[in-house]
N, CA, C and O atoms as a GROMACS GRO file, in nm:
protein
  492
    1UNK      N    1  -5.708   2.176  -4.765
    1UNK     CA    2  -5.721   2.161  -4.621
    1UNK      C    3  -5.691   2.017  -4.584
    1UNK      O    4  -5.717   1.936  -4.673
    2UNK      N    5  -5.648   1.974  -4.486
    2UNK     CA    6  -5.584   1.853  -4.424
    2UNK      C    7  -5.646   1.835  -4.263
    2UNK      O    8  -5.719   1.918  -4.208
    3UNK      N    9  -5.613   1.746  -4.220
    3UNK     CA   10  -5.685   1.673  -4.119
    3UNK      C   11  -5.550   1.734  -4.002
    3UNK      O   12  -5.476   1.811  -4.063
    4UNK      N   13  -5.509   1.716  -3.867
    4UNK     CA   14  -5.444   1.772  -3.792
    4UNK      C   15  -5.397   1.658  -3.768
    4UNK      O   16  -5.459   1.552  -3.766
    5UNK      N   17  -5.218   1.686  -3.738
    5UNK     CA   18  -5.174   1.573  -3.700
    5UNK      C   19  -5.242   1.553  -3.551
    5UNK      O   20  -5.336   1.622  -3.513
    6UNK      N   21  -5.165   1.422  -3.453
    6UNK     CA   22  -5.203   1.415  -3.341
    6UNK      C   23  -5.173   1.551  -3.252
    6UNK      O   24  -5.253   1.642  -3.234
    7UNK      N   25  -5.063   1.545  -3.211
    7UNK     CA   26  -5.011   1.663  -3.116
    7UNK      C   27  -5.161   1.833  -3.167
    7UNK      O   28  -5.235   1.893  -3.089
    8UNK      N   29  -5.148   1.849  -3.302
    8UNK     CA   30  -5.218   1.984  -3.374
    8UNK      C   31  -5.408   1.981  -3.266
    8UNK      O   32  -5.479   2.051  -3.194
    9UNK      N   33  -5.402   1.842  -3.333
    9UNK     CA   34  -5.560   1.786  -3.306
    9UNK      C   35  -5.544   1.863  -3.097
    9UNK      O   36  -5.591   1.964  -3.045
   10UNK      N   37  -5.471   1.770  -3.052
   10UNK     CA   38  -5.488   1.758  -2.885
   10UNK      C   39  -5.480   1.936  -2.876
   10UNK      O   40  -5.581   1.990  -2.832
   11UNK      N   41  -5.406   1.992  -2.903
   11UNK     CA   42  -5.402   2.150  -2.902
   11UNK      C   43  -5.521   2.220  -2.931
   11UNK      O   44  -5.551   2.313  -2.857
   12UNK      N   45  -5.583   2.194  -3.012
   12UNK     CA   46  -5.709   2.250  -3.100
   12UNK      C   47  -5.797   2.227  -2.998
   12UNK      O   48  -5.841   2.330  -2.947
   13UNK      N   49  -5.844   2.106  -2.944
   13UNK     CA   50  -5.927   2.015  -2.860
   13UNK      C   51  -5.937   2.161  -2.740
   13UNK      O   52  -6.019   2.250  -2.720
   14UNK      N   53  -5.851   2.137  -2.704
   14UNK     CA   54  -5.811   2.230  -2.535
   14UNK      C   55  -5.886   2.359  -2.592
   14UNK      O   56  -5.983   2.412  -2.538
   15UNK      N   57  -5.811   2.410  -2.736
   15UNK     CA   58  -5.875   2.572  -2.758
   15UNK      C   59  -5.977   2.593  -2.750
   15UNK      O   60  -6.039   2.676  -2.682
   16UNK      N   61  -6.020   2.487  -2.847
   16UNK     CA   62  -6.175   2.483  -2.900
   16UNK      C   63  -6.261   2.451  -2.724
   16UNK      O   64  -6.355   2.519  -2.682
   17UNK      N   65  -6.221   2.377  -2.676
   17UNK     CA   66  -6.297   2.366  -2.516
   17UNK      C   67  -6.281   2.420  -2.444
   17UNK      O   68  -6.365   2.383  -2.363
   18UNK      N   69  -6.216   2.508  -2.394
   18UNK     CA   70  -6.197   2.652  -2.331
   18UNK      C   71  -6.277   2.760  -2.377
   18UNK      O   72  -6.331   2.837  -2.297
   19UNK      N   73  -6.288   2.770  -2.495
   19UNK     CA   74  -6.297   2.894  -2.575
   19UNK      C   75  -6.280   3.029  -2.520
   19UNK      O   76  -6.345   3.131  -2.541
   20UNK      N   77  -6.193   3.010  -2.455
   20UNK     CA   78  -6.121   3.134  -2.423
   20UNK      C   79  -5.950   3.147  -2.490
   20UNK      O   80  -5.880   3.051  -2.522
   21UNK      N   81  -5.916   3.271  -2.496
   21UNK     CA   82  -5.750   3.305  -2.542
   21UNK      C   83  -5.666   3.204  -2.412
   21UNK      O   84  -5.694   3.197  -2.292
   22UNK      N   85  -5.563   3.138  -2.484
   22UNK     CA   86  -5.460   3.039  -2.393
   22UNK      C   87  -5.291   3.063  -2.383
   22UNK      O   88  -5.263   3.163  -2.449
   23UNK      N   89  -5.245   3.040  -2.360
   23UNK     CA   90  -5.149   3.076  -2.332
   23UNK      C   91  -5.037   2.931  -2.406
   23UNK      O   92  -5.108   2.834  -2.433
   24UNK      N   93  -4.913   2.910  -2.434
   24UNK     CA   94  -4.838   2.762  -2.441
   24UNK      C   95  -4.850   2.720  -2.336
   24UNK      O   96  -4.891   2.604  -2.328
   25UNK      N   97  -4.820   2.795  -2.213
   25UNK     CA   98  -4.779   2.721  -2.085
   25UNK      C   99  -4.893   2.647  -2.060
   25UNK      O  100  -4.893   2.525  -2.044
   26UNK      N  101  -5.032   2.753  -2.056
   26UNK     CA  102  -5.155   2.651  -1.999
   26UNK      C  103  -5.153   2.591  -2.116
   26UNK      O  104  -5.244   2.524  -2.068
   27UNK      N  105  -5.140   2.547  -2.226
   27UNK     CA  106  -5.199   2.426  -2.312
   27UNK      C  107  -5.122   2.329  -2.285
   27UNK      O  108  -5.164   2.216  -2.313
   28UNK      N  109  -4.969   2.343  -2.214
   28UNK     CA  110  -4.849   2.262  -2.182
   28UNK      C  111  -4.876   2.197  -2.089
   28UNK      O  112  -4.845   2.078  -2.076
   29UNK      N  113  -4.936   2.264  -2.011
   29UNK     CA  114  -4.990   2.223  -1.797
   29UNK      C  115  -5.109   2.063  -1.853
   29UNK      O  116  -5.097   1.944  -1.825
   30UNK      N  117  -5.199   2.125  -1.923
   30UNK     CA  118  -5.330   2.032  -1.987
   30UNK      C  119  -5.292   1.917  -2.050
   30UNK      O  120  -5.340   1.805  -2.033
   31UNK      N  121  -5.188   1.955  -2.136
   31UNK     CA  122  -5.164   1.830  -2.226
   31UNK      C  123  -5.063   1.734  -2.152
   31UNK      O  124  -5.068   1.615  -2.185
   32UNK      N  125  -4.974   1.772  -2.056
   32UNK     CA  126  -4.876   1.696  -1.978
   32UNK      C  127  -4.959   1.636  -1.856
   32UNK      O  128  -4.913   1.589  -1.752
   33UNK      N  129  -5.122   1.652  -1.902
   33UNK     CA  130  -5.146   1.556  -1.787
   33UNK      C  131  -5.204   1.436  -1.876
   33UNK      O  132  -5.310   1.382  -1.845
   34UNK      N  133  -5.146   1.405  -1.966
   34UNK     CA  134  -5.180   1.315  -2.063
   34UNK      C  135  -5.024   1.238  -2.093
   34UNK      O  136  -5.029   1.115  -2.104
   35UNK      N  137  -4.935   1.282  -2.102
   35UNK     CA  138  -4.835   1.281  -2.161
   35UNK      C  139  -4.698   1.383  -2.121
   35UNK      O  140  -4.722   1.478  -2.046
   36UNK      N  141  -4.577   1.366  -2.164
   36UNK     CA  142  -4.432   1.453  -2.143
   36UNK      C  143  -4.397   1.553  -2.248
   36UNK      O  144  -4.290   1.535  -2.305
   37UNK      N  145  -4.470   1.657  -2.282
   37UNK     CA  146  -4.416   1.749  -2.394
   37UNK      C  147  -4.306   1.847  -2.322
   37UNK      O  148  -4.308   1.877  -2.203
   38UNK      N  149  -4.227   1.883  -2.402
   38UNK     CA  150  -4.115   1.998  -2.366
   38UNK      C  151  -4.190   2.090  -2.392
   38UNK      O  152  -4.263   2.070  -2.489
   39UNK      N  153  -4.203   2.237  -2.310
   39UNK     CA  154  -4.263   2.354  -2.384
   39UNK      C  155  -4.235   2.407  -2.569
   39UNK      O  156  -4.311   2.404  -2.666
   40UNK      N  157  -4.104   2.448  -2.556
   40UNK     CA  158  -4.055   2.441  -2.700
   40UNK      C  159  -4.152   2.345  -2.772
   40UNK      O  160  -4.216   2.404  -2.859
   41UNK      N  161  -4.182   2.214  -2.760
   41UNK     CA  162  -4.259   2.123  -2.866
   41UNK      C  163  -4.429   2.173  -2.883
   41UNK      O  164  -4.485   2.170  -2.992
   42UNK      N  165  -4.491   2.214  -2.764
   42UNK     CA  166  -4.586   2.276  -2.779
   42UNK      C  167  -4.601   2.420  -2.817
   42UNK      O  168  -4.706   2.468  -2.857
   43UNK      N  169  -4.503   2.475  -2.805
   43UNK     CA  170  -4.461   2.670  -2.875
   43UNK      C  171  -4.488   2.641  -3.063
   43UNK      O  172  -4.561   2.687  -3.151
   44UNK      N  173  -4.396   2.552  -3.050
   44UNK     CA  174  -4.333   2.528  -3.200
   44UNK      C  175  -4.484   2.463  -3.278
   44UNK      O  176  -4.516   2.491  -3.393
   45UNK      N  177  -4.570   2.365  -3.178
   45UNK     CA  178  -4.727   2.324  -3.272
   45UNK      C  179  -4.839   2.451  -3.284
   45UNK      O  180  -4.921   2.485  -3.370
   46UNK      N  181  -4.800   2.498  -3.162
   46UNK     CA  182  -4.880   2.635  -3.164
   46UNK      C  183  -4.853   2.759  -3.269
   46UNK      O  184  -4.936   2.834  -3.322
   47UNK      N  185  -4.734   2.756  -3.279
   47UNK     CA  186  -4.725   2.862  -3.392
   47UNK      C  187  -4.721   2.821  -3.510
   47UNK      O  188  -4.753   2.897  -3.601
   48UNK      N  189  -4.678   2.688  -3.537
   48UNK     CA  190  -4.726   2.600  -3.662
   48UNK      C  191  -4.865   2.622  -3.694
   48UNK      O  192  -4.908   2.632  -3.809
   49UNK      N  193  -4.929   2.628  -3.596
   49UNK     CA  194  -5.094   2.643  -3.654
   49UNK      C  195  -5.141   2.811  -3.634
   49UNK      O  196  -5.256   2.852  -3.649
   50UNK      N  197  -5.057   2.871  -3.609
   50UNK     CA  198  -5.060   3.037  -3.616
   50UNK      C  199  -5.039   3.056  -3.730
   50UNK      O  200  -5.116   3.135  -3.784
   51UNK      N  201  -4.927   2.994  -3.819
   51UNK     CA  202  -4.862   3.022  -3.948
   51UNK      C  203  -4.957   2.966  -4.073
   51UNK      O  204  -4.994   3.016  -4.179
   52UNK      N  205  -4.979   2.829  -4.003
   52UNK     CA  206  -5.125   2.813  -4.130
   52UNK      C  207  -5.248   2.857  -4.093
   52UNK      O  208  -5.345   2.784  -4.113
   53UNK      N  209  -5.260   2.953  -4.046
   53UNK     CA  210  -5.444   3.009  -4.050
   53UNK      C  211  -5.533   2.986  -3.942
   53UNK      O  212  -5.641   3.033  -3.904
   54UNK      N  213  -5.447   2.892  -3.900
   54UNK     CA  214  -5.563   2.816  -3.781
   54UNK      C  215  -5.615   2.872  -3.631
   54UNK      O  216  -5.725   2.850  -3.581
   55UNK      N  217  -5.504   2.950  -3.574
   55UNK     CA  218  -5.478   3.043  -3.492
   55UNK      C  219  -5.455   3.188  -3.487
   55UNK      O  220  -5.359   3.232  -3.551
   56UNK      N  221  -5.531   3.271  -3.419
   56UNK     CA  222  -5.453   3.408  -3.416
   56UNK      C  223  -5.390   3.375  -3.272
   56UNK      O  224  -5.386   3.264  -3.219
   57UNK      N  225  -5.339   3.506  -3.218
   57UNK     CA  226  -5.276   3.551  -3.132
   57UNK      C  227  -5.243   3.659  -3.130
   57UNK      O  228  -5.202   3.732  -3.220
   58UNK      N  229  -5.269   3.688  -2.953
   58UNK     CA  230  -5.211   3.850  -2.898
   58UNK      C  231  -5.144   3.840  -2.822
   58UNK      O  232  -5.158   3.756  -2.733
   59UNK      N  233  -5.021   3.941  -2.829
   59UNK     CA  234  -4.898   3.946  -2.697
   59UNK      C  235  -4.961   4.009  -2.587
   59UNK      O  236  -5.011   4.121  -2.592
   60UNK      N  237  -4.959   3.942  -2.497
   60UNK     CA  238  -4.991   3.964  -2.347
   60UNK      C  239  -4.820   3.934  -2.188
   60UNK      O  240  -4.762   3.864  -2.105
   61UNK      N  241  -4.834   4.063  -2.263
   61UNK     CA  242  -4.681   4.062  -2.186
   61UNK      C  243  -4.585   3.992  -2.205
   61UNK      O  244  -4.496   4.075  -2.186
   62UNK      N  245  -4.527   3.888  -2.232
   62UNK     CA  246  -4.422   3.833  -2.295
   62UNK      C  247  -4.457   3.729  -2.348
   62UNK      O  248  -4.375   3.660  -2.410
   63UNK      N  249  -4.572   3.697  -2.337
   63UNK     CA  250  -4.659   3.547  -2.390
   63UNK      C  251  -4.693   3.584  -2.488
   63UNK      O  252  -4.667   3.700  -2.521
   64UNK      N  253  -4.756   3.506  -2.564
   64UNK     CA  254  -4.921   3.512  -2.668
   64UNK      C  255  -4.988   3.392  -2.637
   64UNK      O  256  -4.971   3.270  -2.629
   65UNK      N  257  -5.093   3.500  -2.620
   65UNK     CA  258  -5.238   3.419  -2.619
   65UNK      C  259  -5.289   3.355  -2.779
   65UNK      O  260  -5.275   3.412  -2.887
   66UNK      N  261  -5.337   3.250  -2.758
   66UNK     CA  262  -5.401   3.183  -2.881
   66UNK      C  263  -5.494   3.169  -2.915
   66UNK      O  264  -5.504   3.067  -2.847
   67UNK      N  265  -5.609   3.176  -2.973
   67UNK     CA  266  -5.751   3.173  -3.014
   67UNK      C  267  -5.760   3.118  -3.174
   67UNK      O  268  -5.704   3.150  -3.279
   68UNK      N  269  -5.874   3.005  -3.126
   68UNK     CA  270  -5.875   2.962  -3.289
   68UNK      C  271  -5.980   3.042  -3.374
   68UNK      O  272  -6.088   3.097  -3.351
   69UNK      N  273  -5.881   3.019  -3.507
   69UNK     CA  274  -6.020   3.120  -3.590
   69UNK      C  275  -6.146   3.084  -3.648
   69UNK      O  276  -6.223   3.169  -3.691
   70UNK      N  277  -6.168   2.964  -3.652
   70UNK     CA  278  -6.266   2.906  -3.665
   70UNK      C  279  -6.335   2.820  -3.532
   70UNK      O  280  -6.258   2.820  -3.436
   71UNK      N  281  -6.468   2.745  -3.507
   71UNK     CA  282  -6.509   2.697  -3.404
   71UNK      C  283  -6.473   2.526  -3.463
   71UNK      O  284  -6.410   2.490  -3.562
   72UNK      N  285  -6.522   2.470  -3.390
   72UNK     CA  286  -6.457   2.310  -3.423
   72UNK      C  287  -6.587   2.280  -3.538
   72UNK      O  288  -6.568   2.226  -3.646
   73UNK      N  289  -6.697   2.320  -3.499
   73UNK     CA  290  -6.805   2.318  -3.575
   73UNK      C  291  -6.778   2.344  -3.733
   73UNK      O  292  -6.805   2.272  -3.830
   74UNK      N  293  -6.714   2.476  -3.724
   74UNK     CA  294  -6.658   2.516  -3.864
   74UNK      C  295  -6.590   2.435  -3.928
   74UNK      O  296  -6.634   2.373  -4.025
   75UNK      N  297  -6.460   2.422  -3.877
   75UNK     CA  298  -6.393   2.315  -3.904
   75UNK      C  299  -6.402   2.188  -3.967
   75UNK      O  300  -6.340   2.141  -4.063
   76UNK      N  301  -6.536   2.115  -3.859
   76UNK     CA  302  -6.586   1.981  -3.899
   76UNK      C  303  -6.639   2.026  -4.044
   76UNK      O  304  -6.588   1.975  -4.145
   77UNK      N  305  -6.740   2.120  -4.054
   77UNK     CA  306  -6.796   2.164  -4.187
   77UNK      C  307  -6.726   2.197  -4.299
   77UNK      O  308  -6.773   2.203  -4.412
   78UNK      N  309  -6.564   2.228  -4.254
   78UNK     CA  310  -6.485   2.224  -4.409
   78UNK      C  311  -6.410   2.081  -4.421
   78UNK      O  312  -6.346   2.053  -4.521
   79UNK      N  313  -6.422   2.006  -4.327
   79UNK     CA  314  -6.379   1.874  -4.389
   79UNK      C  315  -6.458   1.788  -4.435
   79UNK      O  316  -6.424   1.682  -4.488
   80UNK      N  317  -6.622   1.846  -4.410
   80UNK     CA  318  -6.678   1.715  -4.454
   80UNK      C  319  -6.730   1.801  -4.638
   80UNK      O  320  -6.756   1.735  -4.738
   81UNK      N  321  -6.731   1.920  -4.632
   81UNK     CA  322  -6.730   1.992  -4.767
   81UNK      C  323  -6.604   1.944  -4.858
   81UNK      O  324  -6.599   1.945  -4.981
   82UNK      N  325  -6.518   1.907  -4.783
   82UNK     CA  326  -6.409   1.877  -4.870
   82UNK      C  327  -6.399   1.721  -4.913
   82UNK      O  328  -6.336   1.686  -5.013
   83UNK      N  329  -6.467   1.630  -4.826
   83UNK     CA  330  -6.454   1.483  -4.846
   83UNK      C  331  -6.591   1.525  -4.930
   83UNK      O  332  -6.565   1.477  -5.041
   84UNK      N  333  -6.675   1.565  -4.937
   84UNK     CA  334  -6.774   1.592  -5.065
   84UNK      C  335  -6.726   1.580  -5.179
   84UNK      O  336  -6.728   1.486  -5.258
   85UNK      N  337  -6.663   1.727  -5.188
   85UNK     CA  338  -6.570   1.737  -5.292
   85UNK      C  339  -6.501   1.631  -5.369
   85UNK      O  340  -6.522   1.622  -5.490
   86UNK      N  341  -6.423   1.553  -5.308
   86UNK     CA  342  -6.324   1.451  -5.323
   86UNK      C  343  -6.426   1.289  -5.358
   86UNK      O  344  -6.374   1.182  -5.388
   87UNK      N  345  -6.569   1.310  -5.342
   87UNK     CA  346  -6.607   1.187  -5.323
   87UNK      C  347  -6.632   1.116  -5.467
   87UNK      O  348  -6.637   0.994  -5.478
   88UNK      N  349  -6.649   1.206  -5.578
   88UNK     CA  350  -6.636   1.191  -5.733
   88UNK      C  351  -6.795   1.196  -5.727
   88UNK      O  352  -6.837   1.240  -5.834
   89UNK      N  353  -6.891   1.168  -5.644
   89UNK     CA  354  -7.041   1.207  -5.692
   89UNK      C  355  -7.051   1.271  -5.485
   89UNK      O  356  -6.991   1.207  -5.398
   90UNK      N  357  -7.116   1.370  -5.459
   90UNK     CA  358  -7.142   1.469  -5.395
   90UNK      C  359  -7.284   1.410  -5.351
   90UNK      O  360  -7.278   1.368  -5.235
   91UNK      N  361  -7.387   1.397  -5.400
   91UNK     CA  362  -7.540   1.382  -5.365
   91UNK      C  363  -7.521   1.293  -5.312
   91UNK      O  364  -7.515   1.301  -5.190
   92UNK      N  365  -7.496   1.143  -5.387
   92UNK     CA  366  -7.512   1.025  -5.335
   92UNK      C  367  -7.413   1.004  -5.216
   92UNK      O  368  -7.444   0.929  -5.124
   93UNK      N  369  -7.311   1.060  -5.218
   93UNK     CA  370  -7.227   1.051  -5.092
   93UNK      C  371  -7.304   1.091  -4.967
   93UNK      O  372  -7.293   1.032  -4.859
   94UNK      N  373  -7.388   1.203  -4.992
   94UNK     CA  374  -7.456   1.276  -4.885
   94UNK      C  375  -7.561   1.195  -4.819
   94UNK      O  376  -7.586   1.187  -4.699
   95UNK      N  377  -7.633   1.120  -4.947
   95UNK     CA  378  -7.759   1.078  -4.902
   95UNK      C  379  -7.665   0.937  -4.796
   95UNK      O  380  -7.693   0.921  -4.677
   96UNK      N  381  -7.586   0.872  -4.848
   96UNK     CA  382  -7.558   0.771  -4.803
   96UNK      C  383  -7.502   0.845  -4.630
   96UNK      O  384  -7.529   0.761  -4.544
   97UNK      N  385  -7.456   0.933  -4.587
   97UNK     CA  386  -7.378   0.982  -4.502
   97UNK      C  387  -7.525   0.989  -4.416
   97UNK      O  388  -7.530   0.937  -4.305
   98UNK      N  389  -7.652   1.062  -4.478
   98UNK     CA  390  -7.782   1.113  -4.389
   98UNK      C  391  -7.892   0.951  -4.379
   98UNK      O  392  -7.994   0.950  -4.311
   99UNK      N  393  -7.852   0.845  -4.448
   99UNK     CA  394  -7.847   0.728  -4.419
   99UNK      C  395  -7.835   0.683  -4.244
   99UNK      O  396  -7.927   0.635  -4.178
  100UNK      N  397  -7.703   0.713  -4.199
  100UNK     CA  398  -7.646   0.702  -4.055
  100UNK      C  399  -7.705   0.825  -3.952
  100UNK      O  400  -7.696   0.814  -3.829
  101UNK      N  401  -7.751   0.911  -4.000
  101UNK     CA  402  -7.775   1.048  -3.911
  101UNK      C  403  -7.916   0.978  -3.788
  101UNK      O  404  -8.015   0.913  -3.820
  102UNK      N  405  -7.876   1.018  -3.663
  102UNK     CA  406  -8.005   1.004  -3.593
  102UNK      C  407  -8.127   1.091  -3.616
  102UNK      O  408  -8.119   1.191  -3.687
  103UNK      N  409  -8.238   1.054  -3.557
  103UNK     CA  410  -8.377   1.140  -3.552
  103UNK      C  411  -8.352   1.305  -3.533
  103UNK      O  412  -8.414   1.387  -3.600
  104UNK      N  413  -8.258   1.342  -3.439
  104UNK     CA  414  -8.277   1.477  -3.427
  104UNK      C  415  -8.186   1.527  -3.496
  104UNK      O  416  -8.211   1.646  -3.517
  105UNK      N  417  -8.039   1.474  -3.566
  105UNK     CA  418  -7.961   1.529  -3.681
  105UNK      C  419  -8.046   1.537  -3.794
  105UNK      O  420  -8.005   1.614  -3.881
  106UNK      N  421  -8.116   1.498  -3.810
  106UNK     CA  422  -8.239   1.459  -3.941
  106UNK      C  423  -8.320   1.599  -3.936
  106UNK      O  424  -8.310   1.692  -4.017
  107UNK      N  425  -8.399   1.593  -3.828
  107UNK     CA  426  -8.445   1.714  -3.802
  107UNK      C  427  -8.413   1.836  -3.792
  107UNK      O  428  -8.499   1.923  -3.806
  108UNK      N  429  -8.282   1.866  -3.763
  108UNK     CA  430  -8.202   1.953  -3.779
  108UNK      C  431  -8.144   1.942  -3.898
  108UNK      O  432  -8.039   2.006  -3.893
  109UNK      N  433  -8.157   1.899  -3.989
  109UNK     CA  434  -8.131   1.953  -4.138
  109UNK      C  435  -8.260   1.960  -4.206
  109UNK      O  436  -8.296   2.072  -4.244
  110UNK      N  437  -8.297   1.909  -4.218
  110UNK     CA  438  -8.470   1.937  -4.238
  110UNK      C  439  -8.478   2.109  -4.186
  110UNK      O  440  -8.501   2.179  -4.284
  111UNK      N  441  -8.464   2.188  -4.060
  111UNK     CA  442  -8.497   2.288  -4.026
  111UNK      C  443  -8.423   2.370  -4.138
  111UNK      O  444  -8.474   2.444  -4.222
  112UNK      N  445  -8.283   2.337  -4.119
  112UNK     CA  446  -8.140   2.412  -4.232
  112UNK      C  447  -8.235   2.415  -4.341
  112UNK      O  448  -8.268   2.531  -4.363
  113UNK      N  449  -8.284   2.344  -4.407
  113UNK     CA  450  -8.313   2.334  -4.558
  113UNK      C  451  -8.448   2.406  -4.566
  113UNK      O  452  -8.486   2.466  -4.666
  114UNK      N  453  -8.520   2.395  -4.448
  114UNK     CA  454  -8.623   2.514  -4.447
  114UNK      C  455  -8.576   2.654  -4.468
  114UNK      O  456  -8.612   2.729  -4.558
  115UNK      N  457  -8.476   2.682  -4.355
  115UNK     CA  458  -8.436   2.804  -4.312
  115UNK      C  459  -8.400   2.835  -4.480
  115UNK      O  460  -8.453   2.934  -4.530
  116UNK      N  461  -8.312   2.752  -4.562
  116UNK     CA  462  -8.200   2.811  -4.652
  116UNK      C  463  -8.345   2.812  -4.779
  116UNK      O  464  -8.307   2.861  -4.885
  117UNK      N  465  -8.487   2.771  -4.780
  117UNK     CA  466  -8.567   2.783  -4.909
  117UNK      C  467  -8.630   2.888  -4.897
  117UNK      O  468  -8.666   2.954  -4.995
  118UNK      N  469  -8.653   2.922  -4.776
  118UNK     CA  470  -8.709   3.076  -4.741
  118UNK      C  471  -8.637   3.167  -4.768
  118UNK      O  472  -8.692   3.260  -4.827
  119UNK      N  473  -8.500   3.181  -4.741
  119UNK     CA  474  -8.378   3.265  -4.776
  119UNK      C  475  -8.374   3.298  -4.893
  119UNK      O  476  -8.357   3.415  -4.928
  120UNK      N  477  -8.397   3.146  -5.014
  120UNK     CA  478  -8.364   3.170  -5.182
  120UNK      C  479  -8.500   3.202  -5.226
  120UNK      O  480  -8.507   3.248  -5.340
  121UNK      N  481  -8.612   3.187  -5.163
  121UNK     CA  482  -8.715   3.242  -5.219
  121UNK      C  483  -8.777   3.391  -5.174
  121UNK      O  484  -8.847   3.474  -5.231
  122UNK      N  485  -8.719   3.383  -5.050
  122UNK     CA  486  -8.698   3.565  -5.045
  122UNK      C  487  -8.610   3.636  -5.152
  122UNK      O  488  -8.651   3.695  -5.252
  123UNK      N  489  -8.491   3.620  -5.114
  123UNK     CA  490  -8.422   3.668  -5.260
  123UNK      C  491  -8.418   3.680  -5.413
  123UNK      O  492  -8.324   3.737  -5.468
   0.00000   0.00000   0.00000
């Protein structure tokens, strides 16, 4: 898994904050109030990220609609599983990462790690 180029990222952004099915044109209308994309350049990132996994889509009359398949949440959670991965020690990376976490990110893993000991000790 890889990080999104710029243009991928600004696309994702819009999906993921809508969370509704989009269209090129409306992601074209959104992003050109930032910037000059040609439609074609936004068709062509959109189905780039249809082709790797990142997107489905349904034909809605001569369009397709886009929906991502994961939430950004998800997302964030396979890149930071993957910079884990990659970090050559995993724990200490973590502890150092929950080092920076505020009071209520703290607490909210604290709950996770409740939730997930009840889970393995039910099972």
């Amino acid at each position: 898994m890889r990080d999104f180029g710029d243009l991928e990222a600004a696309v994702m952004d819009r999906l993921w904050t809508w969370a509704k099915p989009a269209s090129v044109r409306e992601v074209l209308n959104d992003l050109n109030k930032d910037r000059d994309l040609a439609y074609t350049t936004v068709m062509t990132v959109m189905d780039n990220l249809y082709r790797k996994g990142w997107l489905t889509r349904e034909l809605d009359g001569r369009a397709y609609r886009y929906v991502p398949v994961s939430s950004r949440q998800e997302y964030s959670a396979e890149l930071m599983r993957e910079v884990l991965d990659h970090s050559g020690d995993s724990a200490t990376t973590l502890l150092r990462f929950m080092d920076d976490m505020s009071a209520e990110e703290a607490e909210a893993v604290r709950k996770a790690l409740r939730r997930r000991q009840k889970r393995t000790s039910a099972g």
